[in-house]
Structure formats: C-alpha cells, structure tokens
N, C-alpha and C positions, 0 to 999 in steps of 0.2 A: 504494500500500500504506500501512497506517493504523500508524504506529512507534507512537504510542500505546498501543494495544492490547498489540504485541509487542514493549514494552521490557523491559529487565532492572530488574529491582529487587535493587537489593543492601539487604540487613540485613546490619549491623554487632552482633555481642554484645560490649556492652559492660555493665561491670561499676561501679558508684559509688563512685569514689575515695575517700570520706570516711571511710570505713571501712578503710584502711592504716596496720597500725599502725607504729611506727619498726625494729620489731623484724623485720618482715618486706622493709622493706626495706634494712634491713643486712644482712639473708640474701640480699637476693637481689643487691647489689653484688659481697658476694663469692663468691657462686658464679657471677656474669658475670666480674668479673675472673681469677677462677681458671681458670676455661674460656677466657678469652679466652688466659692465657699458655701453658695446656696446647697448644691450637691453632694459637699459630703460633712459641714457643721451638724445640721438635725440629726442625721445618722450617726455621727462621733457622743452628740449629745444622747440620743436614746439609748446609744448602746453602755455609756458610763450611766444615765440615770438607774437603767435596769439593773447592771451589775454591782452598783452600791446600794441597792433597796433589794434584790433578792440574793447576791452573793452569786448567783449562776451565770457562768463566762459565755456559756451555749446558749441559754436564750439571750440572755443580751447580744448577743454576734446575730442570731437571728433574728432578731425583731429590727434593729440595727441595719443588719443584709435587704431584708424587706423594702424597710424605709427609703435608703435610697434607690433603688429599682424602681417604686413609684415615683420619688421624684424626679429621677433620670427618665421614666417613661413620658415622663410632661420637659423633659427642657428641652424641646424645641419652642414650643411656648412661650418658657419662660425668656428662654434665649431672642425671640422677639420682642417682648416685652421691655428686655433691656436694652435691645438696641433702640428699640423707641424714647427711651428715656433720652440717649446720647443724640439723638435724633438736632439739627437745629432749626 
C-alpha cells in the first residue's frame, strides 16, 4: 500500500505575530491569570476546608477533583466574560 498517497496533511492557521500590539497582550495575561486563579482557588479551598473538618485526605481530593471539573467545564464562559471586562 502507497502511504504517500494516503497521508495526513495537517494545516496549521497560523496568524503573523508582528502585528501584537502590547495592549493586547496585557489583556490577555490577565484574563489567563484571572482564569487560571478562578480554576483552581475554590478547588484548593474545598479541598483544605474538607480535610481540616473531617480529617479524610480522599474525600477532600475528591470533592476538590469535582469542583474544579465543573468549573473548568464553564471556562469558556467565564473566559469571555473576562475578556469583556478588559474589553474598551
């Protein structure tokens, strides 16, 4: 059989960096680092409130693991949201 023929070609869209202005990406530091605390604060916090009130390392990691899964399943969301904030 000829892989030639039935190779994959991948295309990449890529876009020309030259054109970034500083302004965008100050925006867009802080709406990664604001997403990134949103994503995993709640989760560090549930998972130490649980394990200093019931003493068990396994449900706190799990309730914790949960946690953020949900809220990773919304930051696209919320990741709009924050760029609306920086929006001008």
């Amino acid at each position: 059989m000829n892989r030639s023929s039935k190779g994959i070609k991948l295309v990449f869209a890529s876009q020309r960096t030259d054109n970034i202005t500083p302004d965008v990406l100050v925006k867009s530091f802080w709406v990664s680092t604001a997403l990134a605390l949103i994503l995993t604060l709640p989760a560090l916090g549930v998972f130490i409130a649980v394990f200093q009130s019931s003493g068990n390392m396994l449900i706190g990691s799990i309730v914790g693991f949960c946690i953020h899964f949900v809220i990773l399943s919304k930051s696209e969301k919320i990741s709009t949201a924050l760029t609306s904030l920086f929006d001008d």
